[in-house]
C-alpha positions as CSV (number, residue, x, y, z in Angstrom):
1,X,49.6,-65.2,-2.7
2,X,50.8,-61.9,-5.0
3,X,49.2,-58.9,-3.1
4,X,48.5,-56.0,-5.6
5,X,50.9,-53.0,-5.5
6,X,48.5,-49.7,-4.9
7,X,49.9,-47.1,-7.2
8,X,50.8,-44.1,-4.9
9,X,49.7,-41.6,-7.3
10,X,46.3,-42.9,-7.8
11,X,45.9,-43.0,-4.3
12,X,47.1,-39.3,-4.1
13,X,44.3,-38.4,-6.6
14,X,41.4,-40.5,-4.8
15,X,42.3,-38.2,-2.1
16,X,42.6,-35.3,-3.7
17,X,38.9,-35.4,-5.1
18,X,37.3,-36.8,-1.9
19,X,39.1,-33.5,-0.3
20,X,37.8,-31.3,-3.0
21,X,34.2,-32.7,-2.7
22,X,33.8,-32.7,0.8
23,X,35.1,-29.0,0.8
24,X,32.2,-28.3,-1.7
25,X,29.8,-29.9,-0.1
26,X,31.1,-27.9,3.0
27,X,31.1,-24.9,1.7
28,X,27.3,-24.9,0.2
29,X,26.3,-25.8,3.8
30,X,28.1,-22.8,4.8
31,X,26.7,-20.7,2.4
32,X,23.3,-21.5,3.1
33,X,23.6,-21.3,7.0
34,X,24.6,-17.8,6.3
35,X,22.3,-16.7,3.6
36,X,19.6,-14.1,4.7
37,X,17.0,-15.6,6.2
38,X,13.4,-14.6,6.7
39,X,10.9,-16.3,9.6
40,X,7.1,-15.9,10.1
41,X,6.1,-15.7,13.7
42,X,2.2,-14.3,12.6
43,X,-0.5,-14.2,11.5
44,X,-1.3,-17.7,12.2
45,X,-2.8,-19.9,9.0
46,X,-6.3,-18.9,10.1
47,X,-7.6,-16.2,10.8
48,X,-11.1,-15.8,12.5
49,X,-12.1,-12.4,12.0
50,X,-11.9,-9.5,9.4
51,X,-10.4,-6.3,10.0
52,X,-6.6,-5.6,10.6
53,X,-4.1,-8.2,9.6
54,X,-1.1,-8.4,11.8
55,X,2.5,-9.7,10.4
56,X,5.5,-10.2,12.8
57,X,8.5,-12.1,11.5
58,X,12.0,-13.0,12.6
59,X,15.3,-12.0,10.8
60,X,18.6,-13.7,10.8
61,X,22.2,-12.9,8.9
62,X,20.9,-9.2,7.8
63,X,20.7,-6.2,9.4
64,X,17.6,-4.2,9.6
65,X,18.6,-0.6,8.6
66,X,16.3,2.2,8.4
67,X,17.9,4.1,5.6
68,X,15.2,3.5,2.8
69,X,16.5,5.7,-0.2
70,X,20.1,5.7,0.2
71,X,22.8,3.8,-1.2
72,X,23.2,-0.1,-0.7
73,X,25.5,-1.7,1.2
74,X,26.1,-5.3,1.3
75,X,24.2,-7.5,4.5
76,X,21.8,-4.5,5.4
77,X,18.4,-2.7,4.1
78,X,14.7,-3.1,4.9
79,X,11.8,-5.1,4.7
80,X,9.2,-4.8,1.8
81,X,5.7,-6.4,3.2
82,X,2.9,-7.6,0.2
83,X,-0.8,-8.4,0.2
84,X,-2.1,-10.1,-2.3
85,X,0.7,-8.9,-4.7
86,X,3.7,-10.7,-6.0
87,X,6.9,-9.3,-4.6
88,X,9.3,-7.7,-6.8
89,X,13.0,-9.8,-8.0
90,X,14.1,-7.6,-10.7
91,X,17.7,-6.3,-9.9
92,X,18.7,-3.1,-10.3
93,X,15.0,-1.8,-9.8
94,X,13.5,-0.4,-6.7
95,X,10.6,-3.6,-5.9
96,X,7.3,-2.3,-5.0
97,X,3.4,-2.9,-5.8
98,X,0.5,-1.6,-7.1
99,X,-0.2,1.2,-4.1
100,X,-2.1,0.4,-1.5
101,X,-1.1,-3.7,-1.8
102,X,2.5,-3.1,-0.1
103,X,4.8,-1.0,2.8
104,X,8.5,0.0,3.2
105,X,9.7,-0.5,6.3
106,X,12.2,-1.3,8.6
107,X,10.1,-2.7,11.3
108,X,9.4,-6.4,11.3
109,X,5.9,-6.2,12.0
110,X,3.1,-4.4,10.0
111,X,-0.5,-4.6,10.3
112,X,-2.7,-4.9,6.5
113,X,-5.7,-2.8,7.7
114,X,-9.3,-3.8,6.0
115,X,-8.5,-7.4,5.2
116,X,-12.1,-9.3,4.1
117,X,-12.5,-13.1,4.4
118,X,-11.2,-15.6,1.9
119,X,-7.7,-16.9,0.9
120,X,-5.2,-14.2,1.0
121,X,-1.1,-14.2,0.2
122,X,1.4,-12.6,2.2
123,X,5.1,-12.0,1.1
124,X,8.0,-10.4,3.3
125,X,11.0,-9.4,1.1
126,X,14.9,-8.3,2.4
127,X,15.6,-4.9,0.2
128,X,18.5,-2.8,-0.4
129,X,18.6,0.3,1.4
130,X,18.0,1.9,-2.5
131,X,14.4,-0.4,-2.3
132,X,15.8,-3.3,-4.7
133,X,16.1,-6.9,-4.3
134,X,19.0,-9.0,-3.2
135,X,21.1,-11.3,-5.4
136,X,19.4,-13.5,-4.6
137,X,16.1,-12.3,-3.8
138,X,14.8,-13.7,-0.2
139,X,11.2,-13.4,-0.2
140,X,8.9,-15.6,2.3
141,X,5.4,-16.9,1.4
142,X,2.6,-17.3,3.5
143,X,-1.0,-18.2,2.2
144,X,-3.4,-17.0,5.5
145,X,-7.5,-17.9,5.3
146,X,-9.7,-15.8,6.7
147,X,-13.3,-17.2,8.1
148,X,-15.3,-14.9,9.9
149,X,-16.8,-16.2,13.2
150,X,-20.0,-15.4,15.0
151,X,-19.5,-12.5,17.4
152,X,-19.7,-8.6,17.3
153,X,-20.7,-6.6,13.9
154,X,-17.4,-6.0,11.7
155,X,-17.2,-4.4,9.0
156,X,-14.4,-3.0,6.6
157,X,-14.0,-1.6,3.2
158,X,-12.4,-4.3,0.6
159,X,-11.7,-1.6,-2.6
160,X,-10.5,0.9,-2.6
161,X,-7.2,-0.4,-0.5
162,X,-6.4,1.8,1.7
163,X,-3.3,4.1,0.6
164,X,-4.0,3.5,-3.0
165,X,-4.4,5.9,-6.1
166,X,-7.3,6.3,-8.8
167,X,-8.1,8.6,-11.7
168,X,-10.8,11.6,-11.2
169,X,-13.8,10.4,-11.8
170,X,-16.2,8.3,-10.2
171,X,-14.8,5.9,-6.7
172,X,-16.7,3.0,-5.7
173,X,-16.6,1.4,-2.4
174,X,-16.8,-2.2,-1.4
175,X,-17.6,-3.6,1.9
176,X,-18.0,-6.4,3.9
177,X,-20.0,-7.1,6.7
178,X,-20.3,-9.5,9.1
179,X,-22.6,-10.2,11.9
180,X,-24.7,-7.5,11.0
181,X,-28.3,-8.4,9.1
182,X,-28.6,-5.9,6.8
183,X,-31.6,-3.6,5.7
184,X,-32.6,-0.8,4.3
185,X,-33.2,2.5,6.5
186,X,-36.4,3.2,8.4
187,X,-35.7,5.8,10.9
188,X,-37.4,3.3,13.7
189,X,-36.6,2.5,17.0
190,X,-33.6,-0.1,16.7
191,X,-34.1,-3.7,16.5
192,X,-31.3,-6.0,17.8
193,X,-29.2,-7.6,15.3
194,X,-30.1,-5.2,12.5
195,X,-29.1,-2.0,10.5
196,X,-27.2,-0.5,7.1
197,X,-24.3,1.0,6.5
198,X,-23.4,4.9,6.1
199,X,-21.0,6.6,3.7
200,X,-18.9,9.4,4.6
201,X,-16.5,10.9,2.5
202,X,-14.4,13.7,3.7
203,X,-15.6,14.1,7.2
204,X,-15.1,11.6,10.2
205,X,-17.7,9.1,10.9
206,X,-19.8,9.6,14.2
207,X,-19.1,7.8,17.8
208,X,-21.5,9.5,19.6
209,X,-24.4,6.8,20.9
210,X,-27.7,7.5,20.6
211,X,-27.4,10.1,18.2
212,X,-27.7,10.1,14.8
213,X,-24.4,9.5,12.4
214,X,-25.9,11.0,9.2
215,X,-25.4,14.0,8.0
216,X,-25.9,16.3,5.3
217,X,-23.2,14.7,3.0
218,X,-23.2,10.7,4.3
219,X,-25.0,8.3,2.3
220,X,-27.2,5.7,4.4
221,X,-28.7,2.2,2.7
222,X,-28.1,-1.4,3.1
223,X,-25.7,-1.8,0.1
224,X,-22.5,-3.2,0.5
225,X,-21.7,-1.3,-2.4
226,X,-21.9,3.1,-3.1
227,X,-20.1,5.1,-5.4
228,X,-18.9,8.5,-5.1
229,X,-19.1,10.7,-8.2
230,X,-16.8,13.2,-10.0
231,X,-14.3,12.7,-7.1
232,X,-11.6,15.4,-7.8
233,X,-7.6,15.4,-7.5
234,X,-6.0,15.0,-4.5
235,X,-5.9,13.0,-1.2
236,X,-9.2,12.0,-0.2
237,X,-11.1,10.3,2.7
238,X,-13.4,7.1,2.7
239,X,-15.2,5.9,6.1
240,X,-18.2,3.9,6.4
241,X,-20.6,2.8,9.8
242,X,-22.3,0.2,10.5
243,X,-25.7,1.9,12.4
244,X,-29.1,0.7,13.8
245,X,-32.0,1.2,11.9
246,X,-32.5,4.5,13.6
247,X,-28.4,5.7,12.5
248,X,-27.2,5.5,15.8
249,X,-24.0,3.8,16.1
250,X,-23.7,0.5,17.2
251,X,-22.5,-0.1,21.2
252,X,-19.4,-1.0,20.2
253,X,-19.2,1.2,17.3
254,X,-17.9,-0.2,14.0
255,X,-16.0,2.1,11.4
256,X,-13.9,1.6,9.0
257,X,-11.8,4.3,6.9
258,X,-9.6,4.8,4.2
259,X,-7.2,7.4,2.4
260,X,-6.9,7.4,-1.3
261,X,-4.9,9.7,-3.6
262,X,-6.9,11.0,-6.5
263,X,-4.3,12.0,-9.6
């Protein structure tokens, strides 16, 4: 039987491209195990109460640097965290929101206060210390629900987001509450499980039980809804209280506050 010489050179380049595709394939791998990485540790997928929103995650191949604003250097900036907003991949411009939907920070936790129920997004993003994206960007995703359960009165204000900015003119506020049935004002001795809502703007909302929260500029009615009018420049205030029906605060006492820029 004739065995078939192997031509050396052929083998030579069999070899050759094995070698050069396992060092490809190898070297993706590593690239990948080294890219920034970004890690959710909270909130969990649902959440069972309105209120404050707390985000933690973990970080791995970047370091955290709290030197928002200067120049960028390469494996090191800050976090960007986003509510409902889609985070910013445009290099070469500092990412941000719409105020009041996002934070700079170089913590890896922040807390969205006045979160209402329903589907919500959350994204993290790894920034430049000069605020813009990576090459790649490395943005994480979370989609949290929010259903209310049965328990204390809550109650937090939905619009205007807190930290955001509006024109001069007329603000409206949006509320939800929860746990609280709702009605309009009598001034009578309390009934359990019962009461409205006040409106302050500009002054601190009341904690004092037993005595009346409203005063001579607060707003009191069972409206989830009130609007401020002619609300001039500058940084601004927004609370609101959940009272009984005599505008006492409730035992524990529920308020919720905002701070707007009017410009």
């Amino acid at each position: 039987m004739r065995h078939k010489r192997i031509n050396p050179q052929m083998s030579f380049m069999v070899l050759t491209l094995f070698l050069l595709q396992a060092s490809f394939f190898l070297s993706c791998a590593t690239a990948a195990e080294l890219a920034p990485k970004i890690t959710f540790l909270a909130p969990p997928t649902n959440v069972y109460s309105i209120g404050d929103l707390a985000i933690a995650v973990s970080i791995t191949n970047f370091t955290i640097a709290d030197k928002q604003g200067q120049a960028a250097v390469p494996g090191e900036g800050h976090l960007h965290y986003y509510l409902d907003a889609d985070a910013s991949t445009t290099q070469g411009v500092p990412a941000g929101a719409a105020p009041g939907t996002w934070t700079t920070t170089a913590s890896t936790t922040y807390t969205f206060p006045n979160v209402g129920s329903g589907a919500h997004s959350i994204s993290v993003e790894l920034v430049n210390n000069d605020n813009t994206p990576l090459n790649p960007p490395i943005i994480a995703t979370k989609q949290v629900l929010v259903v209310p359960e049965l328990g204390n009165p809550r109650a937090v204000i939905l619009l205007p987001r807190d930290g955001g900015q509006l024109p001069p003119g007329d603000v409206i506020i949006s509320v939800e509450s929860n746990n609280l049935l709702l009605v309009a004002p009598t001034r009578q001795t309390p009934a359990p499980g019962e009461g409205h809502i006040i409106y302050f703007m500009d002054e601190e909302a009341s904690a004092d039980p037993g005595n009346p929260a409203i005063t001579d500029t607060s707003f009191s009615t069972s409206d989830t809804t009130y609007t401020w009018h002619n609300v001039t420049t500058g940084t601004h205030t927004f609370s609101i209280e959940l009272v009984n029906d005599d505008d006492t605060p409730l035992t524990p006492g529920v308020v919720s506050k905002i701070t707007v820029t009017i410009k």
